[in-house]
N, C-alpha and C positions, 0 to 999 in steps of 0.2 A: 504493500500500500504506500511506504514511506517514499520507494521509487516509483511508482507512476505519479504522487504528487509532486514529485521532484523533475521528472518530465514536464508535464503538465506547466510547472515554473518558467521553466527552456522556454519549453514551444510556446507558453505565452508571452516569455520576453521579444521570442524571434518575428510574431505578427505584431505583438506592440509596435516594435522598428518600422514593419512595411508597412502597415497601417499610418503610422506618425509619419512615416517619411514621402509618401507616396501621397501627394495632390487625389483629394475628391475620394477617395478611398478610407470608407469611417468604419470602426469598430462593426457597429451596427449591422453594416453589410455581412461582416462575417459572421456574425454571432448566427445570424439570420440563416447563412448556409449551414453554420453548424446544427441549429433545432433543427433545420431539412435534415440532417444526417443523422439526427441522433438515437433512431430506430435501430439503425444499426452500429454506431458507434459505442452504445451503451452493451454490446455485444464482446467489445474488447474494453472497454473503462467504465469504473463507476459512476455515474452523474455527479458525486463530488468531486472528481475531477475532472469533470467537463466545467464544472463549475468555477475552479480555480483557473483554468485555464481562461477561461471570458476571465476573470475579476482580474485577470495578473496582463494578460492581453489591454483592458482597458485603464488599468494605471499605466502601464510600460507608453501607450499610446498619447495619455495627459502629457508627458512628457516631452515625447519626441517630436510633436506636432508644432509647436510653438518653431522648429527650425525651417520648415519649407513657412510658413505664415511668415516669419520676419524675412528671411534671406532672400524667399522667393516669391512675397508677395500673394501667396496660394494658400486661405485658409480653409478653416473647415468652419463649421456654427459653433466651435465652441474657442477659437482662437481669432473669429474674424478682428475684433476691435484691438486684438491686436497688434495685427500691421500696420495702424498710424501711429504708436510713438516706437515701434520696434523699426517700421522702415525708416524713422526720421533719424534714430541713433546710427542705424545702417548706411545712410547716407553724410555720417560723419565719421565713418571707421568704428564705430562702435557697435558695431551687429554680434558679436561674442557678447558683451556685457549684456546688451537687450535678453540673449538668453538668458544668462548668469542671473538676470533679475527675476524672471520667467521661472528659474527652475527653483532659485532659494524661494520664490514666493510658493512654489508648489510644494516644496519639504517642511515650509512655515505653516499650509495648509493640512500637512498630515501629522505634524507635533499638535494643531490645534485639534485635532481630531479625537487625542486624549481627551483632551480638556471639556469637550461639546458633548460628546457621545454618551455619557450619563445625563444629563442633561437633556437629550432628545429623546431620549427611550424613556425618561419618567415625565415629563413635561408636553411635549411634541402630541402624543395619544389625545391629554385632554384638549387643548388649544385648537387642534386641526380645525375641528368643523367650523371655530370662529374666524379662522384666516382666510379657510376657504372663503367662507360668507364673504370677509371683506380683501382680498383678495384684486377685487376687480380695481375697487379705489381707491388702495394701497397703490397702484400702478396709474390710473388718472393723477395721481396727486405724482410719481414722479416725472411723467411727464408734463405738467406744468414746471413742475422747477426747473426741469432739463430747456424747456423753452422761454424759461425767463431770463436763463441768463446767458442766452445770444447775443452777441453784439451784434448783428442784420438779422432782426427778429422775424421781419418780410421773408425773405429768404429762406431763413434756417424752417420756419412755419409750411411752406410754400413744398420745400423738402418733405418735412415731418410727415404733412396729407398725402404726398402723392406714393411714398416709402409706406407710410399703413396701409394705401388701397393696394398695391403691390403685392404686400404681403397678404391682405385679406384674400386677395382674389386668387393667389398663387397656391395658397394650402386651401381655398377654395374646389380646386380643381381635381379630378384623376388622375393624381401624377406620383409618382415612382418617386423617392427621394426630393420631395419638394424643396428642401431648405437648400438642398446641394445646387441646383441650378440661382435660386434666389441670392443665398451669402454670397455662392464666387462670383456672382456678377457684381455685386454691392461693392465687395470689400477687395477682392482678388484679382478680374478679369481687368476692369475699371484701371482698379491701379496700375496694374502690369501696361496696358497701354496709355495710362499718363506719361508712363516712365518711358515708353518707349517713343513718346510726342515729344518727350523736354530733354529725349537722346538721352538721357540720366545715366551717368558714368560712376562705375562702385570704385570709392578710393581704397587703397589698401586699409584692410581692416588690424584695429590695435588689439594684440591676445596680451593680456593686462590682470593683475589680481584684483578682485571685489574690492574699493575701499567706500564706506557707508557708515555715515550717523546713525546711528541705532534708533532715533527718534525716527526716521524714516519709514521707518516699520510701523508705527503704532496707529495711522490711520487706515494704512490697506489691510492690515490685518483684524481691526475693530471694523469695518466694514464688510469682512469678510467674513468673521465668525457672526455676526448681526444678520446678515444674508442668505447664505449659503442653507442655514437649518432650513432657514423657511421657504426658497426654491427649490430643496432638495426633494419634496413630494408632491412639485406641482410637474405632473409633464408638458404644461406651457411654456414655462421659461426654461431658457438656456441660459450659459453661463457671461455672455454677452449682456444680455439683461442685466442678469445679478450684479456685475459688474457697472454697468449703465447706473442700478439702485442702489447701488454701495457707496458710487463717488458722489451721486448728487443728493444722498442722504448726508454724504461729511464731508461738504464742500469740494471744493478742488483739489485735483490732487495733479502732484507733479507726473512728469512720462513716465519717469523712473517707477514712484511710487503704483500708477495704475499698473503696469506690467508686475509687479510686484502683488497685486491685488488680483488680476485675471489668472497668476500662477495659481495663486492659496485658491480661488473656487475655481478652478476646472480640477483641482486633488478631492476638493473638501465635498465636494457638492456628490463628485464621482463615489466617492467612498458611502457617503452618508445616504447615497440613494440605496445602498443593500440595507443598511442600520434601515432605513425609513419602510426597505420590505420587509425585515422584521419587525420592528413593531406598530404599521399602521399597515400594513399586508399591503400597500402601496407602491409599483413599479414607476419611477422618474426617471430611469434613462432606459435606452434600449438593453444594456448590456444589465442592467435589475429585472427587466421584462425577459430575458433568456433566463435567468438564474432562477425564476420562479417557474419556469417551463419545467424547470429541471430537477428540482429538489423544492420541497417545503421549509423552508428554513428555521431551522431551531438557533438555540442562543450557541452549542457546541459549533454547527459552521457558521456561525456571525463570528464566530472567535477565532477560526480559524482563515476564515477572508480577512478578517481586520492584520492580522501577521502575514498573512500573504502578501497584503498592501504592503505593508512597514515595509517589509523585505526587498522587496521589486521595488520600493519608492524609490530606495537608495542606490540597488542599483541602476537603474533605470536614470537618475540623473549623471550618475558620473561616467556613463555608456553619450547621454547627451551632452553632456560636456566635452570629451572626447570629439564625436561628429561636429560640434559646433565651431571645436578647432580646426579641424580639417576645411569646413566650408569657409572660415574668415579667412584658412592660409590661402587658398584657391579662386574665391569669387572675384576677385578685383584683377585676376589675370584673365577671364574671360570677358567679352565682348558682352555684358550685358542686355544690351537692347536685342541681339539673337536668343539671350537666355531667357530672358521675358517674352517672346515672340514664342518659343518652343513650348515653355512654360502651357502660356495661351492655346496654344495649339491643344496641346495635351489635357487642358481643363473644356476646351470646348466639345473635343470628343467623349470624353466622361462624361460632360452631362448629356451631348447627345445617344452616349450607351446604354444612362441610365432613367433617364428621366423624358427620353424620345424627343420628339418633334418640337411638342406643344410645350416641353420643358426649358428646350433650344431657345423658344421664343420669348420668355420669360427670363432666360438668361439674356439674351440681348437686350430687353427690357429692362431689368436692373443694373445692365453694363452703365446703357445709357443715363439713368438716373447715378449710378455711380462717378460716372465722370463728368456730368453736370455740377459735384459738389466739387471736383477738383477742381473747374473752370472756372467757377462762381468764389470759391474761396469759402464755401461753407463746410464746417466740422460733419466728419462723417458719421460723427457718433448719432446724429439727428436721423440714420439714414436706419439706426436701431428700431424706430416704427415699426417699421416691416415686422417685426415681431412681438413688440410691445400691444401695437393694437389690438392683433388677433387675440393675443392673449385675455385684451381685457373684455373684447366679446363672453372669450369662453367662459370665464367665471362671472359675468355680470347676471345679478340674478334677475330671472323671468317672470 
């Protein structure tokens, strides 16, 4: 038993990598082939380690994904907001640190993991059905702060509306991986051919030790632990979001600090979504919606996925550390505006693989509104509607 969990570990480090590193290609997808298989796969392994295998897969993936999202511009829904201050460091040699901040925020979100995890399991049960309830304008109410404090209110507002009917009408539709056509057009396609309009040239990148005020830390991670619980059992929000509601719950926060903050909840939220199917029998991500295909989860494998996390967490960063050196020695000898061009290429056939025709159209739909906010000089984070909206349909009570 001890060694097939120990495989299990492997091979969920080794698709964490392809999954993290590989554009358009989410967790999700696989888990997804994995339920297809697991008539038979339960035939050679036990469902608990089919189980570790998705839980160790989708930490390994928290990780590794934030390096094609900053370097190349190519994110996924839970890394999009992270391409505006990770490409802006990257476009000063600083594309190594952007991780570096990426991944301490994501080992900062699985020490806080201690800290929460009694705390949702006695707490979280009573409270649910009152969040839920309010839930809808908890999220009205961030999106007014988020649009008050534009400077071209016109504009940033103009944004706002046309990114919610976007995203209304996009997860409205018949479509195959909806978010994946919508984000990479938002945040990924968009960008990649700004960079390729303004010719944008990668200077050699600076591989440099962390140096950090410790104070730095206490707003993304008080936003983070404040967050995180309570997105953690909604399957509306993404970690975009949480991060959207965390910084304009506690004002502004610097690039450093947000990237520091989208690290801690895309770990905290990931982790806490198994915690949240044990005790409100609640799936919030796709990879808690396999595990309950597969096992009923008692408190024995809640304890043993939480150690699996720990484990994988640690290595899983200094595996991304590692790659994030190799891509800062390397990217500034290629010819960028080809690698953003390739890039492109390669995100508009995933979505046309994935999400067909009517997906394609939608992607070029969000490109367009994506590179509208480059043009116009308006923050993309406005362009987070697209998801905020829907959201607040779903829970607005009827």
């Amino acid at each position: 038993m001890l060694i097939e969990l120990l495989l299990s570990l492997f091979m969920g480090i080794i698709f964490g990598i392809i999954t993290g590193l590989a554009p358009g290609i989410h967790t999700n997808l696989v888990s997804a082939i994995l339920l297809s298989l697991s008539a038979s796969l339960v035939l050679f392994f036990s469902p608990l380690t089919l189980v570790i295998f998705i839980v160790t897969m989708s930490i390994t993936n928290s990780f590794l994904d934030f390096i094609p999202s900053i370097y190349l511009g190519a994110p996924d829904e839970d890394t999009a907001l992270s391409v505006l201050p990770g490409h802006f460091l990257l476009l000063k040699g600083k594309g190594h640190e952007a991780i570096l901040l990426s991944l301490l925020g994501a080992l900062c979100g699985i020490a806080l993991l201690v800290i929460i995890i009694p705390l949702f399991i006695l707490i979280i049960p009573k409270i649910y059905p009152f969040i839920e309830r309010m839930m809808s304008y908890f999220l009205v109410l961030i999106c007014i702060l988020l649009l008050s404090r534009a400077k071209e209110k016109i504009p940033a507002l103009v944004i706002f509306i046309l990114a919610g009917f976007l995203g209304f009408l996009t997860l409205s539709l018949p479509l195959k991986q909806p978010l994946l056509c919508l984000l990479t057009g938002l945040f990924g396609s968009s960008t990649l051919i700004y960079s390729i309009s303004q010719k944008t040239e990668i200077p050699e990148q600076k591989i440099s030790p962390l140096k950090l005020d410790k104070k730095i830390f206490i707003k993304p991670l008080l936003a983070s632990s404040i967050v995180s619980p309570i997105v953690s059992f909604f399957p509306g929000m993404g970690n975009s979001e949480a991060a959207i509601s965390g910084s304009t719950l506690l004002g502004k926060l610097s690039r450093k600090q947000f990237l520091i903050l989208l690290g801690s909840i895309s770990t905290l939220t990931m982790a806490l979504s198994f915690v949240a199917l044990y005790s409100i029998n609640k799936a919030r991500t796709g990879s808690a919606a396999a595990v309950s295909q597969l096992i009923n989860l008692d408190f024995s494998s809640l304890l043993l996925i939480l150690i699996s996390i720990t484990l994988v967490s640690l290595i899983s960063s200094l595996i991304a550390i590692k790659l994030s050196k190799i891509f800062a020695k390397n990217i500034s000898k290629f010819n960028y505006s080809k690698i953003s061009l390739a890039v492109l290429i390669f995100l508009s056939l995933i979505v046309l693989f994935f999400s067909g025709f009517m997906g394609f159209l939608v992607f070029i739909s969000s490109t367009i509104l994506g590179l509208t906010c480059s043009y116009f000089s308006v923050r993309k984070g406005y362009l987070m509607a697209s998801l905020l909206v829907p959201t607040i349909f779903l829970y607005l009570p009827i």
